[in-house]
N, CA, C and O of each residue as an XYZ file, in Angstrom:
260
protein
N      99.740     89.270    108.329
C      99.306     90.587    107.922
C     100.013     91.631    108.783
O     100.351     91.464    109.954
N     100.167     92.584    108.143
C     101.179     93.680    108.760
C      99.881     94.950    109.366
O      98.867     95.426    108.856
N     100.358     95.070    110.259
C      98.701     95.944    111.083
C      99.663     97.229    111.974
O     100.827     97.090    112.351
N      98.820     98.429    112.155
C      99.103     99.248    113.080
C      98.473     99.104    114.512
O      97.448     98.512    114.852
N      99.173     99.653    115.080
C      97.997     99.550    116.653
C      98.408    100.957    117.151
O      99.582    101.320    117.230
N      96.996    101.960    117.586
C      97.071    102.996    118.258
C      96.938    102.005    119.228
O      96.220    101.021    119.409
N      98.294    102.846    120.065
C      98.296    102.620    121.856
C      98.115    103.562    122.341
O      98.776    104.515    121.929
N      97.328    103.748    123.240
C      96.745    105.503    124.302
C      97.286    104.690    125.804
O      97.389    103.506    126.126
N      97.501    105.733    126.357
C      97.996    105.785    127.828
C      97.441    107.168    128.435
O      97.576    108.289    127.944
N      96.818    106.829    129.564
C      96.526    107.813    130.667
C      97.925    107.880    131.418
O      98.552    107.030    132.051
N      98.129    108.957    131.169
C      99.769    109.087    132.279
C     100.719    107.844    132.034
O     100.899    107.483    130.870
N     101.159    107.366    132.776
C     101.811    105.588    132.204
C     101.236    104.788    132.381
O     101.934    103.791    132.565
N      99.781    104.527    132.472
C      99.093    102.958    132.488
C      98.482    103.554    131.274
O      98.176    104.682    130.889
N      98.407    101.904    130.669
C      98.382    101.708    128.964
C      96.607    101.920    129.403
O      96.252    101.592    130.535
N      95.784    102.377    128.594
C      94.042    102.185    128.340
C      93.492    101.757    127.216
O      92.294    101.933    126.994
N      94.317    101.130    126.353
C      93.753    100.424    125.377
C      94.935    100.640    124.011
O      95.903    101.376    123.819
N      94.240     99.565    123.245
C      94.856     99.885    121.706
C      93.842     99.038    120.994
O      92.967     98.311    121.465
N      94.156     99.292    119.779
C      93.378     99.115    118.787
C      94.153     99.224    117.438
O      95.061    100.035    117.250
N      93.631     98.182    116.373
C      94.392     97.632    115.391
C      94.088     98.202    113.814
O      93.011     97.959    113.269
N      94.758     98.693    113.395
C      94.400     99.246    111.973
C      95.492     99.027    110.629
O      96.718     98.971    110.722
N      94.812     98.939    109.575
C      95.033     98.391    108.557
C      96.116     99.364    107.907
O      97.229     98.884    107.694
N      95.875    100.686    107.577
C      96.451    102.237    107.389
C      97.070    102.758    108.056
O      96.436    102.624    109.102
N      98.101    103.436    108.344
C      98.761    104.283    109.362
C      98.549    105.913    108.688
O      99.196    106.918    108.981
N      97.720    105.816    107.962
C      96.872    107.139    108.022
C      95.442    107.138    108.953
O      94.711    108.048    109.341
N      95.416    105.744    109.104
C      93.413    106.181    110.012
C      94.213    106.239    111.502
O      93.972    107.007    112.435
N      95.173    105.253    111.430
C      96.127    105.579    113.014
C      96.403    107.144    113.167
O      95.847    107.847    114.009
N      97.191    107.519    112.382
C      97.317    108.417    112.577
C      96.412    109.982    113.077
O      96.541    110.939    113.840
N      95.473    109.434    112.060
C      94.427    110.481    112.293
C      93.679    110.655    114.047
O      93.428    111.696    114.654
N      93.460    109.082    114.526
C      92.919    108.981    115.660
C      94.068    109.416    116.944
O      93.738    109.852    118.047
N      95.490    109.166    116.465
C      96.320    109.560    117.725
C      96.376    110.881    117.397
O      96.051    111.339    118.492
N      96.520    111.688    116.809
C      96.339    113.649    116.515
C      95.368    113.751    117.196
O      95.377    114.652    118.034
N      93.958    112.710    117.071
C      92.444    113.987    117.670
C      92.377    113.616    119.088
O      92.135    114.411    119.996
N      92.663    112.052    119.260
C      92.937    111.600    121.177
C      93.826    112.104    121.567
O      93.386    112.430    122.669
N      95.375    112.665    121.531
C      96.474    112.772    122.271
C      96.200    114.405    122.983
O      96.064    115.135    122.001
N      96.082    115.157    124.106
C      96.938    115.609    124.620
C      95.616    116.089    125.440
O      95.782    117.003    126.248
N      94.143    115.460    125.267
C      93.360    115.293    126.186
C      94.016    115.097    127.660
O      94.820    114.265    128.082
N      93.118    116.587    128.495
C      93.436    115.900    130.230
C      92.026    115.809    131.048
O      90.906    116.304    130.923
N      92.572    115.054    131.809
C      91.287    114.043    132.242
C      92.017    114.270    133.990
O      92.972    113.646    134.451
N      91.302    115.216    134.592
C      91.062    115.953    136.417
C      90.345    114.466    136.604
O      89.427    113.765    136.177
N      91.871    114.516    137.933
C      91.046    113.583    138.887
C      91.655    113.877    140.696
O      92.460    114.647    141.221
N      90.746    112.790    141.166
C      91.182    112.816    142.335
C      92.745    113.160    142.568
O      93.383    113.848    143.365
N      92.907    112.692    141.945
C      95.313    112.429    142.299
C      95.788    113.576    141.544
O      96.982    113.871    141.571
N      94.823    114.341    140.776
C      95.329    115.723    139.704
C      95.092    115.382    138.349
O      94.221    114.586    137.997
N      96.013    116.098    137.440
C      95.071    115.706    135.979
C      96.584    114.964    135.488
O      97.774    115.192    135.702
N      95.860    114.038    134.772
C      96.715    113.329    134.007
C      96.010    113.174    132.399
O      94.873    112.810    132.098
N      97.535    113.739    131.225
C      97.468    113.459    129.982
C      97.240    112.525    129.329
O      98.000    111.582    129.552
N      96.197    112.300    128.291
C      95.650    110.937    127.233
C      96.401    111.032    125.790
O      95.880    111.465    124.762
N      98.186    110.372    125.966
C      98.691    110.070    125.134
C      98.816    108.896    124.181
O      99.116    107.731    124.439
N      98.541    109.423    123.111
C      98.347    107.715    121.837
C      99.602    108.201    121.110
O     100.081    109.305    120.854
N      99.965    106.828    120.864
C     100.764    106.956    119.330
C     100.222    105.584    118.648
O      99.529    104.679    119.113
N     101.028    105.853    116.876
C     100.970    104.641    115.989
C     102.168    103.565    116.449
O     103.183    104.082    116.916
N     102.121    102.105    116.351
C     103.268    101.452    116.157
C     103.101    100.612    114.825
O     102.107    100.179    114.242
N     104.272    100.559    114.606
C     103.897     99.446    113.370
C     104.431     97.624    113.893
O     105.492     97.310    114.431
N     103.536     96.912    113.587
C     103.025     95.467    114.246
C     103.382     94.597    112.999
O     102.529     94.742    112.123
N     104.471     93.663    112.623
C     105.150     93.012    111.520
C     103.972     91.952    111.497
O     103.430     91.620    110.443
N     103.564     91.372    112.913
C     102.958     90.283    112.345
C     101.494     90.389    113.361
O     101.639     90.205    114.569
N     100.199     90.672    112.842
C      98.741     90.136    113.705
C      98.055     89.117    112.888
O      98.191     89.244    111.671
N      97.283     88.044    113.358
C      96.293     87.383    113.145
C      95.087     87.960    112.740
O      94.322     87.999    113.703
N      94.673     88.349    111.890
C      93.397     88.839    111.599
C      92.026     88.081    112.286
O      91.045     88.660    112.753
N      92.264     86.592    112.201
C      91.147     85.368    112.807
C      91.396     85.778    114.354
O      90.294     85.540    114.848
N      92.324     86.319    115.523
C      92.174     86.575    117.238
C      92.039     88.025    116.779
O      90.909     88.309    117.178
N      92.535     89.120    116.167
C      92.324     90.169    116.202
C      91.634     91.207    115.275
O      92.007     91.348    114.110
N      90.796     91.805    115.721
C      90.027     92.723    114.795
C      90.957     93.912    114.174
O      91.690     94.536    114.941
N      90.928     94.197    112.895
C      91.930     94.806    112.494
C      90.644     95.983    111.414
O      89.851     95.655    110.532
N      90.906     97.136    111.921
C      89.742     98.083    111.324
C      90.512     98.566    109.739
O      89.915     99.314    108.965
């Protein structure tokens, strides 16, 4: 099955991804998460997502929304 995955990154460490069926619901979620900043101790660092497109996931190891 051919799947998208939003990937988000705090600054350059990856914070998750998540698997989708549409690269319109991807899409939609990296527009409303991306350009969030998140103050911290070390200063503020940006919450960047994008879509990738994924040729091949397992639906049976991975949840695919």
């Amino acid at each position: 099955m051919t799947a998208f995955v939003l990937a988000c990154y705090l600054g350059t460490v990856s914070s998750g991804s998540i698997y989708f069926k549409s690269v319109t619901d991807c899409t939609f979620y990296a527009d409303h998460l991306s350009g969030q900043v998140l103050e911290t101790e070390d200063g503020s660092k940006r919450y960047d997502c994008m879509c990738k497109l994924v040729p091949q996931v397992n639906p049976k190891r991975v949840k695919v929304y």
